[in-house]
BAMAR-708016 format. One record per residue (C-alpha): residue number from 1; residue in one letter; x, y, z. Coordinates in Angstrom, 3 decimals, padded with zeros to 6 digits. Last residue first. Example, Ala and Ser with C-alpha at 12.3 -4.5 7.8 and 13.67 -1.06 7.14 Angstrom:
[2 "S" [013.670 -001.060 007.140]]
[1 "A" [012.300 -004.500 007.800]]
END
This chain:
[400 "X" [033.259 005.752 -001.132]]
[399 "X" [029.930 004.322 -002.386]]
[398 "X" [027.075 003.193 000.140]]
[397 "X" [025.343 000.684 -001.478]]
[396 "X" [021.403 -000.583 -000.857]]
[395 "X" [019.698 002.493 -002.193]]
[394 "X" [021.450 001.933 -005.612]]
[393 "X" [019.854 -001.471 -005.683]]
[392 "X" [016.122 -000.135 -006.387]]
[391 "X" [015.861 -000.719 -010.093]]
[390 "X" [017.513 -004.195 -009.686]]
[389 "X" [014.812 -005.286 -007.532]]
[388 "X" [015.083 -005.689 -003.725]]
[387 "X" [011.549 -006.855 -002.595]]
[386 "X" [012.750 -010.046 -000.955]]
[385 "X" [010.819 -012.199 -003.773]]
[384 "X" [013.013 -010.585 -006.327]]
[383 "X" [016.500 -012.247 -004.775]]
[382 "X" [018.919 -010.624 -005.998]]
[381 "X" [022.350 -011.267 -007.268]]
[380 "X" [025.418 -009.342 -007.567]]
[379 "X" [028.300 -009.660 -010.025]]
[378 "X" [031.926 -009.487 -009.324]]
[377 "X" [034.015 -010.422 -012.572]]
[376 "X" [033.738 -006.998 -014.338]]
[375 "X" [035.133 -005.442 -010.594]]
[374 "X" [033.474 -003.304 -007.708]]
[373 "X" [035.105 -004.080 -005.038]]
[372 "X" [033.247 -005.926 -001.901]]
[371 "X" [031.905 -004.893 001.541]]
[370 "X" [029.008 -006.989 003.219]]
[369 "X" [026.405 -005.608 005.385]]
[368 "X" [024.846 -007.645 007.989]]
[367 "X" [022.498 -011.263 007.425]]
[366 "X" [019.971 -009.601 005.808]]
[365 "X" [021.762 -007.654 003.228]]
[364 "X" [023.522 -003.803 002.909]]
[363 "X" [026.171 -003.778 000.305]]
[362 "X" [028.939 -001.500 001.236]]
[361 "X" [031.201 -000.894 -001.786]]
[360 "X" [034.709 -000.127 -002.937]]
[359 "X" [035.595 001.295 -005.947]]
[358 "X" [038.211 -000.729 -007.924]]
[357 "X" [036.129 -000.812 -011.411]]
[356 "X" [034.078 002.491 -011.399]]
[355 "X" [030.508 001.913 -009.910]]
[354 "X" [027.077 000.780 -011.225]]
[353 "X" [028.118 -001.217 -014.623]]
[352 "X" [031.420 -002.739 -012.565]]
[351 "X" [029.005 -004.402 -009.798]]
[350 "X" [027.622 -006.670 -012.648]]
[349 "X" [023.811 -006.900 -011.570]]
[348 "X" [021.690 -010.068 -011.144]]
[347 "X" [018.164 -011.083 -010.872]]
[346 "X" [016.500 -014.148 -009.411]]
[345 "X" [013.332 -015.720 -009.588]]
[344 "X" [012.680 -019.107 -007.173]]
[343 "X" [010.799 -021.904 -009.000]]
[342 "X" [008.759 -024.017 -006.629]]
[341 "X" [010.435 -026.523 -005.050]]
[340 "X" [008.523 -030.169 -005.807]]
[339 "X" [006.974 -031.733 -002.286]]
[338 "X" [006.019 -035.781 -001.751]]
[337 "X" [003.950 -036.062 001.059]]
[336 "X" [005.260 -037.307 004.303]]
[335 "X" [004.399 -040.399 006.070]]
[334 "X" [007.131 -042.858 004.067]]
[333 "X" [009.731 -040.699 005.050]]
[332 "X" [010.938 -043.034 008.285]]
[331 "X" [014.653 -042.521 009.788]]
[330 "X" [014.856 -038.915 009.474]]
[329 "X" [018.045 -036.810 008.718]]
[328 "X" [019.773 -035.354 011.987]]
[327 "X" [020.820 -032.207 010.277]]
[326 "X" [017.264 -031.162 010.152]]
[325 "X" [016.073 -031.329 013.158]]
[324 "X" [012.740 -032.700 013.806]]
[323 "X" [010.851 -031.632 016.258]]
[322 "X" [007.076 -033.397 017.275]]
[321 "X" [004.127 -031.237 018.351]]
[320 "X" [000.784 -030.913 020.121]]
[319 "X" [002.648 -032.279 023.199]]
[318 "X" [004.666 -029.281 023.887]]
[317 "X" [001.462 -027.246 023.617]]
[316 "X" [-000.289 -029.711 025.922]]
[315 "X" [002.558 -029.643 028.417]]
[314 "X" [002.305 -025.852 028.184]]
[313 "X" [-001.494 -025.924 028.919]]
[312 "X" [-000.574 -028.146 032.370]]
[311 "X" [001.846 -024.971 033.523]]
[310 "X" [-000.141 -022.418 032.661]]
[309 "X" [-003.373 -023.857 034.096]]
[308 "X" [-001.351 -024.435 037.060]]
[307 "X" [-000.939 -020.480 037.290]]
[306 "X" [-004.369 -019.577 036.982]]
[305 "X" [-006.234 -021.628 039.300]]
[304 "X" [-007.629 -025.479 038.460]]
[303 "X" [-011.219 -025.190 039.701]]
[302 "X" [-011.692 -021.629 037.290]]
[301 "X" [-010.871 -024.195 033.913]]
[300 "X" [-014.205 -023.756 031.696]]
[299 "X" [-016.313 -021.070 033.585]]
[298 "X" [-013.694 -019.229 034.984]]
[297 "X" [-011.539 -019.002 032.422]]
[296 "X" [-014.496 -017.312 030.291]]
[295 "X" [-015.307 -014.895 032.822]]
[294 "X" [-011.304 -014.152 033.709]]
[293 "X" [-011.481 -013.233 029.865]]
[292 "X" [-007.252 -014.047 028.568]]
[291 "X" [-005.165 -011.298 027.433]]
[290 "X" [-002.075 -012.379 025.406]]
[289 "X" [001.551 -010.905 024.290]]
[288 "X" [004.295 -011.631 022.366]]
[287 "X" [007.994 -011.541 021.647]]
[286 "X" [010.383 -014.533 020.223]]
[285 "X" [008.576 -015.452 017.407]]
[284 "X" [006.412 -012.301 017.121]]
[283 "X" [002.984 -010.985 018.245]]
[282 "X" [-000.277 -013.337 019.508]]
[281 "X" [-003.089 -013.700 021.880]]
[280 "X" [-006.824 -013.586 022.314]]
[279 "X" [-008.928 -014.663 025.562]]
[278 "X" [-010.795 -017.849 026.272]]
[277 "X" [-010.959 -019.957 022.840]]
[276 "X" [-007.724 -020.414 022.707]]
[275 "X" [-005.609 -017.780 025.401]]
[274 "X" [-002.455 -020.257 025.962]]
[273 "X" [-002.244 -021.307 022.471]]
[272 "X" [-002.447 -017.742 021.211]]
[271 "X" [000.319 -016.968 023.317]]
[270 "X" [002.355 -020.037 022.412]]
[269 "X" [001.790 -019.578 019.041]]
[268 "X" [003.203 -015.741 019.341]]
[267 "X" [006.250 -016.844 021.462]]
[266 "X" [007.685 -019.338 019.130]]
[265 "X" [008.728 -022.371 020.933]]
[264 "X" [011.825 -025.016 018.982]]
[263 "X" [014.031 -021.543 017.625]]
[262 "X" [014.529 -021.009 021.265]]
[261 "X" [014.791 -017.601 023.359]]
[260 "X" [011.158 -017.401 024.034]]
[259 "X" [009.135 -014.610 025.910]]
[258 "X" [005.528 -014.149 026.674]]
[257 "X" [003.544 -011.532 027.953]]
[256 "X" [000.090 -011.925 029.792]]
[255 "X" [-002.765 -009.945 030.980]]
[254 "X" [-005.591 -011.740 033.305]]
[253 "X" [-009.061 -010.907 033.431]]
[252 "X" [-011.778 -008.454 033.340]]
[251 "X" [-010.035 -005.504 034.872]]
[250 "X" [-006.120 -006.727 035.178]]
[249 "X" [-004.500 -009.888 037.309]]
[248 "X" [-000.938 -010.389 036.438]]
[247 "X" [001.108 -012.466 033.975]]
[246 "X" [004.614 -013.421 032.884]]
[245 "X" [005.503 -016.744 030.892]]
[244 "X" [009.111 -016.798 030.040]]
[243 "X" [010.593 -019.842 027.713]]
[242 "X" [014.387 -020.154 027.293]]
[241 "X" [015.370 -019.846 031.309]]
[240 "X" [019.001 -021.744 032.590]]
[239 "X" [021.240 -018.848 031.147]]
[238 "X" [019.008 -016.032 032.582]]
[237 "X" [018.571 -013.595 029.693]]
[236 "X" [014.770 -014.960 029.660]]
[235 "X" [014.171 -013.290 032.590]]
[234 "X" [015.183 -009.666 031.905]]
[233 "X" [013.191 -009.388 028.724]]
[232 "X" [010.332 -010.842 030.272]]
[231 "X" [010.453 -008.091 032.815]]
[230 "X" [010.509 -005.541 030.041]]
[229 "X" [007.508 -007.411 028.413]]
[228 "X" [005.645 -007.113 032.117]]
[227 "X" [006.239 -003.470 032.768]]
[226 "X" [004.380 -002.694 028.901]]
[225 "X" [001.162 -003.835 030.596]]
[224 "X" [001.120 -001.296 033.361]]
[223 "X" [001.319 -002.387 036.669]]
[222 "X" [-001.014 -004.854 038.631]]
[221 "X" [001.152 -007.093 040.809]]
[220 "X" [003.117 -009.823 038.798]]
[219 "X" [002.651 -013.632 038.535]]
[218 "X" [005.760 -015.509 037.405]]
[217 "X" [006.050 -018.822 035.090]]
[216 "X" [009.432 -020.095 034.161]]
[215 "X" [010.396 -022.444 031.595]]
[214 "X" [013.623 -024.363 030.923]]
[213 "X" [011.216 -027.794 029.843]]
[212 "X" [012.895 -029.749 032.314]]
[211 "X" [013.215 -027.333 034.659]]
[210 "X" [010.252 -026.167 035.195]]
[209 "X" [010.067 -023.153 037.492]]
[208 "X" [008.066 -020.945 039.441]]
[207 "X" [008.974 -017.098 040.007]]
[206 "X" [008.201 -015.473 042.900]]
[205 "X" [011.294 -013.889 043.637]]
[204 "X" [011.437 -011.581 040.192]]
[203 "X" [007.612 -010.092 040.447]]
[202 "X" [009.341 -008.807 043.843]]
[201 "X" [011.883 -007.501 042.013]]
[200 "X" [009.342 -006.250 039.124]]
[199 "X" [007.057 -004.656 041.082]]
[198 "X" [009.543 -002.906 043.059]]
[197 "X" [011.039 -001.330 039.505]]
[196 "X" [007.544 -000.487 039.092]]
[195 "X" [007.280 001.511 042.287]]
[194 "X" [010.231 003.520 042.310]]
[193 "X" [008.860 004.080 038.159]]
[192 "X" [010.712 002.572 035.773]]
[191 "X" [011.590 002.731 031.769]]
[190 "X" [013.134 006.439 032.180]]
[189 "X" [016.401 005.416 031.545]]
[188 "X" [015.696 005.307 027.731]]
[187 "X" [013.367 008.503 027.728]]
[186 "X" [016.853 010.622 028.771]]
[185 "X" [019.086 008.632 026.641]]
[184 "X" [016.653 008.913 023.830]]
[183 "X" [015.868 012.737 024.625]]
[182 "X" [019.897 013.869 024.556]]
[181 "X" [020.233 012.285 021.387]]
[180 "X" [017.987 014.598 019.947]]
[179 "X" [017.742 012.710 016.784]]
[178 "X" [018.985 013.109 012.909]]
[177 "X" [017.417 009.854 010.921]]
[176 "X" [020.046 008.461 008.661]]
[175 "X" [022.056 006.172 010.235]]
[174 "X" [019.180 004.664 012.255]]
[173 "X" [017.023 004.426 009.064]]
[172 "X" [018.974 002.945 006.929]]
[171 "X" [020.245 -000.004 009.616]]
[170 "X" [016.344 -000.331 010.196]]
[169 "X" [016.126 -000.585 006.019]]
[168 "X" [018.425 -002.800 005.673]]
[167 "X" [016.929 -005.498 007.474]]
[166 "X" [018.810 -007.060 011.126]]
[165 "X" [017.848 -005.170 013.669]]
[164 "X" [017.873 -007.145 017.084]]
[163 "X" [020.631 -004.821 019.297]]
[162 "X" [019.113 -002.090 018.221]]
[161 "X" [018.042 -001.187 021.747]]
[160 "X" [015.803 -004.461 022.480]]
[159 "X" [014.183 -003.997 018.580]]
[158 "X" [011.110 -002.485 019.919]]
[157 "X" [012.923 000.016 021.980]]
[156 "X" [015.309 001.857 019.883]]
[155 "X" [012.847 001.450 016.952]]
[154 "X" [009.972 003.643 018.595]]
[153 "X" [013.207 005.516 019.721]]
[152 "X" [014.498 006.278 016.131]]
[151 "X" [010.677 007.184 015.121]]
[150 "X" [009.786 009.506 018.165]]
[149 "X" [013.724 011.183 017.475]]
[148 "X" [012.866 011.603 013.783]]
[147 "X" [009.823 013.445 014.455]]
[146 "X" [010.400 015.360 016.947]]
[145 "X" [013.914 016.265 014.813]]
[144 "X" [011.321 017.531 012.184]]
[143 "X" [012.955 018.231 008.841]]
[142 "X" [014.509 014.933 008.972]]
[141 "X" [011.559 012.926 007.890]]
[140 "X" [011.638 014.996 004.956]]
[139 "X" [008.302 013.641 003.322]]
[138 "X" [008.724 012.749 -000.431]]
[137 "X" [006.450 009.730 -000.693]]
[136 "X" [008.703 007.210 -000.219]]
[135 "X" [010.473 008.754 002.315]]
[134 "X" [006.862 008.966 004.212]]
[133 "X" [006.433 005.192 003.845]]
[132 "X" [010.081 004.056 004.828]]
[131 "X" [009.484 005.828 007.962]]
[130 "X" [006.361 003.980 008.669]]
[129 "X" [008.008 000.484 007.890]]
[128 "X" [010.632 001.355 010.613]]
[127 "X" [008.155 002.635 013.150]]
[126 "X" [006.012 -000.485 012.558]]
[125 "X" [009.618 -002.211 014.325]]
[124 "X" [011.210 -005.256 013.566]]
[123 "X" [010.779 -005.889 009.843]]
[122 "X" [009.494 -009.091 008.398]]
[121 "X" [006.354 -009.073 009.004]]
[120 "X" [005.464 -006.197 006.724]]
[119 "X" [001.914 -005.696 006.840]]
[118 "X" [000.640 -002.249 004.596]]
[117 "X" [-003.162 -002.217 003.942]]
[116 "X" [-005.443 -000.706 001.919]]
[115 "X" [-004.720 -001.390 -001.265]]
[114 "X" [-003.608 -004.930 -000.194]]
[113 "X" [-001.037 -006.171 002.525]]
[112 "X" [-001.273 -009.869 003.545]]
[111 "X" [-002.992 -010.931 007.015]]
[110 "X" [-001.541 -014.046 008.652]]
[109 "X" [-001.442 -011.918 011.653]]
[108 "X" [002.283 -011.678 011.589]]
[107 "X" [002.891 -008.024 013.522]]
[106 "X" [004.478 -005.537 011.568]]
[105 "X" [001.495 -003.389 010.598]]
[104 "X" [000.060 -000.442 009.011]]
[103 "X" [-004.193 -000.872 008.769]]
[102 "X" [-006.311 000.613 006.782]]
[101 "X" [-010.478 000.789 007.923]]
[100 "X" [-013.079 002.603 006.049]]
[99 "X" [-016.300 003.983 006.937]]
[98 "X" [-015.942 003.723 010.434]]
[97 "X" [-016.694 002.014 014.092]]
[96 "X" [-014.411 001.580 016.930]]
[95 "X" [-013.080 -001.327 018.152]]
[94 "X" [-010.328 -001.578 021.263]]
[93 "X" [-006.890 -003.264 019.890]]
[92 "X" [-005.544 -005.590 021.518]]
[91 "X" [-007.953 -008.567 020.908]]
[90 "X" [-007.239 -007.783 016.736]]
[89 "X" [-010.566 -006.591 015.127]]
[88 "X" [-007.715 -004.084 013.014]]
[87 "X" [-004.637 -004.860 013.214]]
[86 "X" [-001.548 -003.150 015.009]]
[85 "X" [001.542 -001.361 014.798]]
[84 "X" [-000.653 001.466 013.238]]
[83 "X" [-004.746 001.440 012.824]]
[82 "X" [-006.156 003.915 010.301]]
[81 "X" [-009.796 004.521 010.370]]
[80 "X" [-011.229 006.602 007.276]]
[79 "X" [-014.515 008.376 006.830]]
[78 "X" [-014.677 008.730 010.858]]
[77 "X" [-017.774 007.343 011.863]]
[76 "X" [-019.254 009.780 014.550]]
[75 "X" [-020.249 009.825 018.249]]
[74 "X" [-017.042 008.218 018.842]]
[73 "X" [-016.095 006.321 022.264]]
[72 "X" [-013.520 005.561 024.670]]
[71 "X" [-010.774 008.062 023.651]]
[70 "X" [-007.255 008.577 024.575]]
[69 "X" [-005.942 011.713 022.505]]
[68 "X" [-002.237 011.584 021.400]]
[67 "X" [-000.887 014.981 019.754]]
[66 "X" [002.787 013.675 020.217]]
[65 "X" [004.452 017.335 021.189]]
[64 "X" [007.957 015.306 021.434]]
[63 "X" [008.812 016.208 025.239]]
[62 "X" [005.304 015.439 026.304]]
[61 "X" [004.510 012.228 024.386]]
[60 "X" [008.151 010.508 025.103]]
[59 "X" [007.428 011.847 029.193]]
[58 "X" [004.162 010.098 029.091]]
[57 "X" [005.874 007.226 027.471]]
[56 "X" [008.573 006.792 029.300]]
[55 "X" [006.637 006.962 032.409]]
[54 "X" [004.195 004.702 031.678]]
[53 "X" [000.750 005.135 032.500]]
[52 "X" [-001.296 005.463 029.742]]
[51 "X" [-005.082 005.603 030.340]]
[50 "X" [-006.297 002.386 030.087]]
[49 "X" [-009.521 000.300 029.606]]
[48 "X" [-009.436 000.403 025.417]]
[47 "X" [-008.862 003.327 023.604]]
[46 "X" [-005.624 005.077 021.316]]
[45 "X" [-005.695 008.238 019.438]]
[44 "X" [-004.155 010.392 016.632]]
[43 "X" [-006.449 012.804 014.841]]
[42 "X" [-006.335 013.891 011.085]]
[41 "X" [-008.081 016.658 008.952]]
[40 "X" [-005.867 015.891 005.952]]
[39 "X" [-003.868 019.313 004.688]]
[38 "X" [-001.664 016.283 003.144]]
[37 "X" [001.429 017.760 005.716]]
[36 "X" [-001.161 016.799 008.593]]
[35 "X" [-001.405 013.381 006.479]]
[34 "X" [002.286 012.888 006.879]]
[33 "X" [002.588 014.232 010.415]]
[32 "X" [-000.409 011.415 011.826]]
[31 "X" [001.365 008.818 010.108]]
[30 "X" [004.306 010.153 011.653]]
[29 "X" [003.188 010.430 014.576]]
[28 "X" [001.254 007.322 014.444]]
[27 "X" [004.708 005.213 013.941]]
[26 "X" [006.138 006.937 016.968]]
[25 "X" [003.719 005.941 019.565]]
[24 "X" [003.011 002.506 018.480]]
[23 "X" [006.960 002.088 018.633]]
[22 "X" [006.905 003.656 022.048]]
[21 "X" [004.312 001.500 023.521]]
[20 "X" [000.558 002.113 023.494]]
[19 "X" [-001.823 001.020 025.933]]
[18 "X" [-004.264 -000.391 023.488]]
[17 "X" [-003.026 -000.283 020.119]]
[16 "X" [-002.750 002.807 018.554]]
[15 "X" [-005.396 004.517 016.274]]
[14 "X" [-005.227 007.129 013.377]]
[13 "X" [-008.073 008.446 012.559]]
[12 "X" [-008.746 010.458 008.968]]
[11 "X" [-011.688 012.715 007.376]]
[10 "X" [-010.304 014.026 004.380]]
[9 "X" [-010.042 010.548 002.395]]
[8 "X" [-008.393 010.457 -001.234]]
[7 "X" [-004.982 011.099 000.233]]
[6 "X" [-005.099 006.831 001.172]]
[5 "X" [-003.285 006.128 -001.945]]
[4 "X" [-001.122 008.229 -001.124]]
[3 "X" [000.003 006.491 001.680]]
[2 "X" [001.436 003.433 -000.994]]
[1 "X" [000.000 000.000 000.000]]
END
């Protein structure tokens, strides 16, 4: 989906996830900048039970001049809903009515983009995606240092402080986006309250632990949602820990967030595992979150508690499955279904047509950027079905 595609409405809402984090934050600014820029009567806002409470957010909002409105109800349809770093009739995200509905995404749904939606699964932050958006429209991202410094730390944080980027485009964006510095270090120890940093120690020594399976399972006091994913974090760097399950008691239920740290669990089918048919659930491979109905629990597994149904639901998830790892072969093929490899499209480019012969060049991939010389032997080849077509290569070198 191209933004201009969406200049056709006047009338346009841009809506967070509940309780937003910072990458939620900074992608609807500049959704909400570009279509300001469009002379588009726009409004950025978020719903569900929450106000937001987090610190770094607040402070993110304030410092920045992020027009965020939290709103419970509309007395109107807008003519166009847009949600960002989030889906539309997802659990997460409260429902409000309108004409139209787009959506901006990096969460794997199984949705695919279309005219009127944008899902890139593949890249770690919405904030990323949105800033490849307004470039591609024209928008100087750069001529707002708000701007640039919401989008850099919507990144900063979704992507465990850069240290998870691995597309060209976030390694694009953080070396070209000009930031207050000053702000990110300032909004990146600004994560805990007093209060929520005792939350989380004493979420820390009540931890429960199967050590077979390298999972722990800890119950939190009430804090604000985005508390228990940095708590995760922390918990699954433990050396013996690969699966984190933290949870605490909320208004209508129970909120969740789940880490993993092995290729064997991912974190969003565990979450929507844990909350089947009693809550909703879901997010990335290693990063996701759940809420699951207390109502709902109640009535089909309230006799068991909470935390044992954690436990006894991960032995079903582990028992849903078998591994097989590759390099080990398999003994017995006769069960699986014959498969023919589709045909894969490439596309090369001789190095020494872009650049004189001898000059050196940074080629940005997936797996880290990789320098090389530009000669008549060296040729480079692309894959079409990652989006990088010949026509576009020049915004993957870096020529000295």
């Amino acid at each position: 989906m191209k933004l201009r595609t969406l200049d056709r409405f006047n009338e346009i809402v841009i809506q967070m996830h509940d309780n937003p984090d910072a990458d939620a934050v900074g992608s609807g600014f500049a959704l909400y900048k570009y279509f300001r820029w469009k002379g588009k009567d726009v409004r950025l806002i978020y719903g569900g039970k929450f106000k937001i409470t987090k610190r770094n957010i607040l402070m993110m909002i304030d410092e920045l001049d992020i027009p965020v409105e939290y709103v419970k109800e509309f007395d109107y349809k807008p003519e166009l809903l847009l949600t960002v770093d989030c889906q539309y009739g997802e659990g997460n995200v409260f429902k409000f009515e309108a004409e139209n509905i787009a959506m901006v995404d990096h969460h794997n749904t199984g949705r695919s983009s279309d005219a009127m939606c944008e899902i890139r699964s593949h890249i770690v932050s919405c904030s990323t995606i949105c800033f490849d958006m307004l470039k591609n429209e024209g928008f100087d991202v750069n001529g707002d240092v708000n701007l640039a410094t919401a989008l850099y730390y919507g990144l900063f944080m979704d992507s465990n402080e850069l240290s998870e980027i691995r597309h060209p485009l976030d390694h694009d964006m953080v070396e070209e986006l000009k930031i207050n510095r000053s702000l990110i270090s300032k909004f990146k120890h600004s994560n805990f309250t007093l209060q929520e940093l005792e939350t989380a120690g004493i979420a820390l020594v009540r931890y429960s632990y199967d050590e077979k399976k390298r999972l722990s399972i800890i119950k939190a006091n009430p804090c604000d949602p985005n508390i228990l994913g940095l708590i995760g974090d922390l918990v699954v760097q433990v050396d013996s820990i690969d699966i984190n399950i933290i949870f605490n008691e909320c208004p209508g239920g129970y909120k969740l967030s789940i880490r993993s740290c092995v290729a064997e669990v991912a974190s969003n089918e565990l979450a929507e595992f844990l909350t089947e048919g009693i809550g909703n659930g879901g997010g990335h491979l290693d990063k996701a979150g759940g809420f699951i109905n207390k109502n709902k629990f109640d009535e089909l597994y309230g006799a068991q508690g909470i935390e044992s149904y954690f436990f006894s639901r991960v032995d079903d998830y582990f028992d849903s499955y078998d591994i097989f790892y590759a390099d080990e072969g398999l003994d017995d093929y006769s069960k699986f279904r014959p498969h023919i490899k589709l045909p894969y499209t490439y596309g090369y480019v001789k190095t020494a047509d872009m650049f004189e012969p001898g000059t050196e060049c940074r080629v940005r991939t997936y797996e880290g950027d990789v320098y090389v010389t530009a000669k008549d032997d060296i040729y480079l080849m692309i894959e079409f079905l990652q989006y990088i077509f010949i026509i576009e290569i020049m915004n993957y070198f870096v020529k000295y």
